[in-house]
C-alpha positions in Angstrom: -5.1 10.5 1.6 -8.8 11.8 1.7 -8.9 15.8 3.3 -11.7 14.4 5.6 -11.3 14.3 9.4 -9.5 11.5 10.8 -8.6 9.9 13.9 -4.8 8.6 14.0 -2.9 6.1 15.7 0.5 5.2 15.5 2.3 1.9 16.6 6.0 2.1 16.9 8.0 -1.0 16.2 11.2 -2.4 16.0 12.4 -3.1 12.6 12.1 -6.7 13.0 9.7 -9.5 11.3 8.3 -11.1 14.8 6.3 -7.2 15.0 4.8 -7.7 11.5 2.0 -9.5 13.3 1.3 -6.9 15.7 0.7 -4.2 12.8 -1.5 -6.8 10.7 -3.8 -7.3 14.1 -4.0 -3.8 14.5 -5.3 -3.1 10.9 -7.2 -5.9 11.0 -8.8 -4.8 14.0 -9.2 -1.2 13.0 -10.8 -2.2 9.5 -13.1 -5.0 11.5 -14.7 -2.1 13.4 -14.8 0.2 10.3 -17.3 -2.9 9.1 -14.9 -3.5 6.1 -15.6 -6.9 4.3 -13.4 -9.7 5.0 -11.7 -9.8 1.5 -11.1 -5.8 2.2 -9.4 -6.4 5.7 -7.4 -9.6 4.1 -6.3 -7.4 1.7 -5.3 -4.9 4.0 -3.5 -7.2 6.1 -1.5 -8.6 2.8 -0.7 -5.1 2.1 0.5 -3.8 5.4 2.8 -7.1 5.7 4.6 -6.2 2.4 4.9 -2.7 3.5 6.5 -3.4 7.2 8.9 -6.3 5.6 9.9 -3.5 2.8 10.5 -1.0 5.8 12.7 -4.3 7.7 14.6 -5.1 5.1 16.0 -1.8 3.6 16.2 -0.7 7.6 18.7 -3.2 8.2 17.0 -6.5 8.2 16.2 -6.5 12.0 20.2 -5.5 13.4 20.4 -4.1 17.0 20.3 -0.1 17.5 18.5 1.0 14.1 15.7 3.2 14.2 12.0 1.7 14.5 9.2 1.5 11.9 6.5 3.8 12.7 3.1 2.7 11.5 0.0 5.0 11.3 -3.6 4.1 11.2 -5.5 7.2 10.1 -9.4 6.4 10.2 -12.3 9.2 8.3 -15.4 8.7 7.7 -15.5 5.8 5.1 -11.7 4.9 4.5 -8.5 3.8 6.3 -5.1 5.1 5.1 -1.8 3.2 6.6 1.6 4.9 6.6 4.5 3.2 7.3 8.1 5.0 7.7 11.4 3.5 7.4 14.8 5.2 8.3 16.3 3.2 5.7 18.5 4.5 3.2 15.6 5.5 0.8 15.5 5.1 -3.1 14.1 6.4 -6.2 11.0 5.4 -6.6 10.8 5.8 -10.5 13.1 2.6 -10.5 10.8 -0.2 -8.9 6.9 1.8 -9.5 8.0 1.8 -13.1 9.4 -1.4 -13.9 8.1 -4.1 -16.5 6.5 -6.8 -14.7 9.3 -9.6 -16.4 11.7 -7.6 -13.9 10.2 -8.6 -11.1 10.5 -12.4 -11.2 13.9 -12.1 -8.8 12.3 -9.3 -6.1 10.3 -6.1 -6.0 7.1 -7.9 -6.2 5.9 -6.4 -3.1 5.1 -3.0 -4.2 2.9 -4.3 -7.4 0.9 -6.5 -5.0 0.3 -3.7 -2.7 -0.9 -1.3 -5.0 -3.3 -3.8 -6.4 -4.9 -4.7 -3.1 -5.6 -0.8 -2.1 -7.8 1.8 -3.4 -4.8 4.4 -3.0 -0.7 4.5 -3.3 1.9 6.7 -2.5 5.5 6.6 -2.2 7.5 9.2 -1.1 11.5 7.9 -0.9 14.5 9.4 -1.3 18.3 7.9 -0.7 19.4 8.7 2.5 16.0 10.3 3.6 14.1 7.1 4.4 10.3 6.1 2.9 7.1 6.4 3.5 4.6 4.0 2.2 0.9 5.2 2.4 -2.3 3.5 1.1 -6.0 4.3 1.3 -8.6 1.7 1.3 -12.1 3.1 1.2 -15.6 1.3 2.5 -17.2 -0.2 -0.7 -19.5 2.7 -2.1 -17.4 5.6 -0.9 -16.0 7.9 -3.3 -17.3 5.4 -6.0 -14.3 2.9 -4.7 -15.1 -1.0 -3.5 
């Protein structure tokens, strides 16, 4: 994420696909007033869906009692950065952000897709800790980025 000032906001949501919606409205509606292009804000709505179904699926695929998703809009002057943080069981991320792209015919297209839709992408995950997805989209022209 940029060092410049930001403004945050958070949504909390259960860990359940009907919310996915809400989180791509929100982004949507963020990047809108951000006067993001179209493609820009699609993209950041594709993105943000991958990363909330990730976060549903390893969380426990949307089963009474489990800790919610937290999802955080962070806005600065010409970019948007979206977290969002499971309490899933975590994993290493070496094994799925390194893979060969014949691997990923079955699953684990998700995080390839995201990170070529963003400007920015970090993963921090490990097993039993829960992950947190972040990526940066910048306005086109900042920091040399479209």
């Amino acid at each position: 994420m940029p060092a410049d000032e930001s403004t945050a906001f958070e949504l909390e949501m259960p860990a359940k696909a009907k919310y996915v919606g809400l989180a791509r409205l929100l982004a949507g509606s963020i990047a809108r007033r951000m006067r993001f292009t179209e493609e820009s804000i699609d993209d950041l709505k594709i993105a943000i869906s991958e990363m909330c179904t990730n976060a549903i699926v390893h969380t426990g695929n949307g089963q009474e009692g489990l800790a919610p998703i937290l999802v955080r809009f962070l806005v600065g002057e010409g970019f948007l950065t979206i977290e969002v943080k499971d309490h899933g069981p975590g994993f290493d991320p070496s094994c799925v952000l390194d893979r060969e792209s014949t691997d990923l015919l079955s699953q684990g297209f998700g995080i390839p897709l995201i990170k070529s839709l963003v400007d920015e992408f970090v993963c921090d995950s490990e097993p039993q800790a829960g992950t947190v997805v972040s990526i940066t989209k910048f306005l086109a022209g900042e920091n040399g980025k479209t």
